[in-house]
N, C-alpha and C positions, 0 to 999 in steps of 0.2 A: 504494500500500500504506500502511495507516493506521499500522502500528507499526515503526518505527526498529529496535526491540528484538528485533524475530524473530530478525536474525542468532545474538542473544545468547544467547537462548530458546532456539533450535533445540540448539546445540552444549552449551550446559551445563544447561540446567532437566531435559532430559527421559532419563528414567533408562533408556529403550530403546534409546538409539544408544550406541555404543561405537565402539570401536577398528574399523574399516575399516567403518564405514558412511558412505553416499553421501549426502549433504545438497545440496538443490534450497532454494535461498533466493533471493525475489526484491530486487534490491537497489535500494533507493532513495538510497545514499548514497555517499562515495567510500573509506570509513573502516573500516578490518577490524577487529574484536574478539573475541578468541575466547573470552575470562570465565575464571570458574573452575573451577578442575577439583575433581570431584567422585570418589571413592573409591569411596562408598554411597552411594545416595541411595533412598530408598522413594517410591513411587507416591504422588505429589500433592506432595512436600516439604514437608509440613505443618506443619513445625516454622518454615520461611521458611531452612530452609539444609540440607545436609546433611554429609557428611564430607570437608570440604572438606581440599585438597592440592594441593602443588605439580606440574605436568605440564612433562614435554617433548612437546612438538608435532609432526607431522613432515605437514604436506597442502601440498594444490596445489587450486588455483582456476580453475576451466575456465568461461569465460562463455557462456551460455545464450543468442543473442538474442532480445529480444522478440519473440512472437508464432512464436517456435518453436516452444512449447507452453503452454497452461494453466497459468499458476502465479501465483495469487494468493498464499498463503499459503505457509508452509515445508512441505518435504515431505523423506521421506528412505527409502533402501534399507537393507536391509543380506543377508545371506546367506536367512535365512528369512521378513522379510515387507518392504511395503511400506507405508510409514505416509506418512498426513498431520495436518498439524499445524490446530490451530481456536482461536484467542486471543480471548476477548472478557472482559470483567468480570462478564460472565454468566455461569455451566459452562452452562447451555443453551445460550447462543446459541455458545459454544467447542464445543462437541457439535454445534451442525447446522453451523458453519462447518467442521472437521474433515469431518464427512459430507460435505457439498459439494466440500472439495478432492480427498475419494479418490474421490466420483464423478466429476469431470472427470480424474480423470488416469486412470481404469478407460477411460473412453469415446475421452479421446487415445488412449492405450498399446495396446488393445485394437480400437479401430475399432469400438468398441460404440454401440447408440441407446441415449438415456435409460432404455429401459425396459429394454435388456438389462443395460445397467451394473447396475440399479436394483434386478433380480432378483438380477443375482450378488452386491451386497452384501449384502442381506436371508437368504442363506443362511451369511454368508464374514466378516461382519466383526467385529473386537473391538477394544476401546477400552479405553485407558488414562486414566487422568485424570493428569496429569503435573505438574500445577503447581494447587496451591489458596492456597495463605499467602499469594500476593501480590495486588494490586489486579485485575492480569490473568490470569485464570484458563488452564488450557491441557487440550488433550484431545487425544490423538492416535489418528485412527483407525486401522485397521491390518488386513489380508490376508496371509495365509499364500502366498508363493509358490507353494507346492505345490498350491494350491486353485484359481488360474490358468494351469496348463500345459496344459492343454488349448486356451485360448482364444488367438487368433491375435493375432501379435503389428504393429503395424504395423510396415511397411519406412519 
């Protein structure tokens, strides 16, 4: 994984996760950070911060091993959709990395082919732009749970 900072990224940049969301982060290193906590923060952070505040914390950390599942990049749940996250200095190329991680974990999670994943994005998915003010840009795709209860789940 090319960027250090996803942990960072994932838990304070992006204005969709909150409080009892599931964060999927792959780790390359041995060092926890959880950042700053943010109050407000508006889609993209455009200003490079937003309303920044002191947090109490309260998680647990459950290790994923390799090759358990797909996970390049950060990914996250929470009650209504399932988002992945897309980091590049580009917002395009954060946009097709984003796309790319919600299709591989469609096709994990689901026991989907490419093309079935590929159809039910192109009907199902919407996109946040979460991060523009800094060098590294971020996008998070995202799926409405409710849009996937039909399709089977793998065991």
């Amino acid at each position: 994984m090319k960027y250090i900072f996803s942990l960072i990224l994932l838990l304070v940049g992006t204005p969709v996760l909150y409080a009892q969301s599931i964060h999927f982060t792959p780790v390359t290193f041995s060092n926890l950070y959880i950042g700053d906590g943010h109050a407000a923060q508006g889609d993209g952070e455009i200003a490079g911060n937003a309303l920044e505040t002191s947090m109490d914390v309260i998680f647990s950390v459950r290790l994923i091993r390799k090759g358990t599942m797909p996970l390049n990049y950060p990914r996250a749940e929470d009650d209504k959709y399932i988002m992945a996250m897309g980091v590049h200095k580009e917002l395009k190329n954060a946009l097709k990395i984003a796309s790319a991680n919600l299709l591989d974990w469609l096709q994990y999670q689901h026991d989907l082919t490419l093309q079935e994943a590929t159809q039910v994005m192109s009907t199902t998915i919407e996109y946040t732009i979460a991060e523009i003010a800094d060098p590294e840009q971020m996008v998070v795709a995202k799926i409405e749970k409710k849009k996937l209860k039909d399709l089977p789940l793998r065991r």
